[in-house]
N, C-alpha and C positions, 0 to 999 in steps of 0.2 A: 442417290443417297449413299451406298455402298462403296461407290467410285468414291467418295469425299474423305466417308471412311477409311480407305483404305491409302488413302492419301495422306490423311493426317498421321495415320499410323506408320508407313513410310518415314514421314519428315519427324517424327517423334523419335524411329529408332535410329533415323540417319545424324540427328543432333546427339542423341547420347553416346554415338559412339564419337562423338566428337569429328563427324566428319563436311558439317555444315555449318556456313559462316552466318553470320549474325545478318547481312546483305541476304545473302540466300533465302532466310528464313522468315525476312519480312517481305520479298516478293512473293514466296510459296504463300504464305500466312494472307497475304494483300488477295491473292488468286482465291483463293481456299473459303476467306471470307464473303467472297462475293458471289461463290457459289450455295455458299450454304442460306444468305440469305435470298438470294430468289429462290430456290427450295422451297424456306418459309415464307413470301410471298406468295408463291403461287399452290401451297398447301401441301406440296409433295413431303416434309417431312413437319412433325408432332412440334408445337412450341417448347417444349423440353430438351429433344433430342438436340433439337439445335443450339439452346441457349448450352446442352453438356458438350456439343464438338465446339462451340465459339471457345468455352474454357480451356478446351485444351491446345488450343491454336493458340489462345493467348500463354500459356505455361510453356507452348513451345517458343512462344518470343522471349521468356522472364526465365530459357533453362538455367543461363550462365548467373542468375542471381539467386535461382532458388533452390541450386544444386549448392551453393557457397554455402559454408557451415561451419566456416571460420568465428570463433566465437568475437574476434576483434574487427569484423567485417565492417561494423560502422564507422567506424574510426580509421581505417582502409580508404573507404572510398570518397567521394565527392556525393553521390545523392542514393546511399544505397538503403535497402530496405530491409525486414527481417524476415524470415519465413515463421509464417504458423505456430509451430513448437519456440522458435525465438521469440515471438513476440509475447508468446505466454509464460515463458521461461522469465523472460525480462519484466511484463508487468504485473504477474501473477505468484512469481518462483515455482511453479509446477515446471514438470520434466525435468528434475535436477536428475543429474550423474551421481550415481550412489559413491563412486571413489574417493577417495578422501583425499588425493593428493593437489584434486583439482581444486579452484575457487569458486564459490557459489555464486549464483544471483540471488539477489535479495529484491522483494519485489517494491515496485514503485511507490504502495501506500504506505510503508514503511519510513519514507522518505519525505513524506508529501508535506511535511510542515517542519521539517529540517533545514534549517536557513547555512551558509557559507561559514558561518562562525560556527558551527557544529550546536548550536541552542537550541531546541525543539521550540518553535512557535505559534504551539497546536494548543486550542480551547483546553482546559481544564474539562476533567469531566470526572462529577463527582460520582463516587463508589456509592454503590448503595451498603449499609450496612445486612451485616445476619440477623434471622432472628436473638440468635444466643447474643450475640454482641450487645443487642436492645433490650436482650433481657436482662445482663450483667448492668448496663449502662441505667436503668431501671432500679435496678435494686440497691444502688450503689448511691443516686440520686436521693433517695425515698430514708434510706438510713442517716444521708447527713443532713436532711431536709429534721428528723428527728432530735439529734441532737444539736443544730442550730436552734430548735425549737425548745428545746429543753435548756440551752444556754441560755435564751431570751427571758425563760420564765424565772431563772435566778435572779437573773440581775435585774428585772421589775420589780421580786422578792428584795433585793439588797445584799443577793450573797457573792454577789461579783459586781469591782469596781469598774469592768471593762466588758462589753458582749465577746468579744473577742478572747479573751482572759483562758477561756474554760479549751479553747482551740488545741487539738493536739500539735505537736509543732509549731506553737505561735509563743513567740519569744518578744514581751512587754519592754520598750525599750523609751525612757523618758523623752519627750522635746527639745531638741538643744537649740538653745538662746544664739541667734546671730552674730556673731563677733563685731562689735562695734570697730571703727577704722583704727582708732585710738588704741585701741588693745591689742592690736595687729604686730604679731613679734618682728621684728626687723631683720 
């Protein structure tokens, strides 16, 4: 087990320093693998220990992508991927760069019902009102519920020829007669 150890730690510090080719690292990584799993077939090392060196065997096959930290890296490559902090960055907007010169991410749900034509195409979702809002809307309701009610009881009196008459801002304005064709100025 030590041995494997100390093997992966080898081919860990011989890829960072950039001295192993991508061929190298998947025949070391091929060897590497097959030793740690009869290991864990035959019990010599813990179900954990081994599923932590598999991962790092595999980080050391994924160094040249997840050492890349180019923020335009998607758009670079042909099938590339994003590391950890990018992917959160990208669909969450956590880990921004406090700098101001740079450009943000904005995260995915932001966008998620933003259609090509820039028109948001997202359900409606109604606000709930405040109390005070309900209160205001409430008292406000209750006062012209009053003097509609007091209008009504004139004009069953006879003191208004219109219910509407007594309205603040309601301006009485006669019926006009439809202009027959014949009267139609030329």
């Amino acid at each position: 087990m030590h041995d494997v150890e100390y093997e992966i730690q080898r081919l860990e510090n011989a890829t960072k320093a950039s001295g192993c080719s991508l061929e190298h690292r998947m025949i070391k990584t091929e060897v590497l693998s097959r030793a740690i799993n009869d290991c864990l077939e035959t019990g010599k090392l813990p179900q954990q220990v081994g599923e932590r060196l598999l991962e790092r065997l595999a980080n050391v096959l994924l160094y040249d992508d997840l050492s890349d930290y180019r923020k335009n890296k998607p758009s670079l490559g042909d099938y590339p991927f994003l590391s950890g902090t990018q992917l959160a960055r990208r669909q969450y907007g956590s880990h921004q760069r406090k700098r101001q010169d740079q450009g943000r991410e904005v995260p995915l749900a932001a966008a998620a019902a933003v259609a090509m034509d820039r028109r948001t195409y997202a359900s409606p979702v109604k606000r709930q009102r405040s109390l005070k809002e309900d209160m205001r809307i409430d008292e406000n309701t209750s006062s012209n519920d009053e003097k509609r009610a007091d209008r009504y009881e004139a004009f069953k009196e006879g003191k208004l020829q219109n219910v509407a008459e007594g309205e603040e801002g309601y301006s009485y304005t006669k019926q006009r007669t439809p202009i027959l064709r014949e009267d139609k100025p030329s």
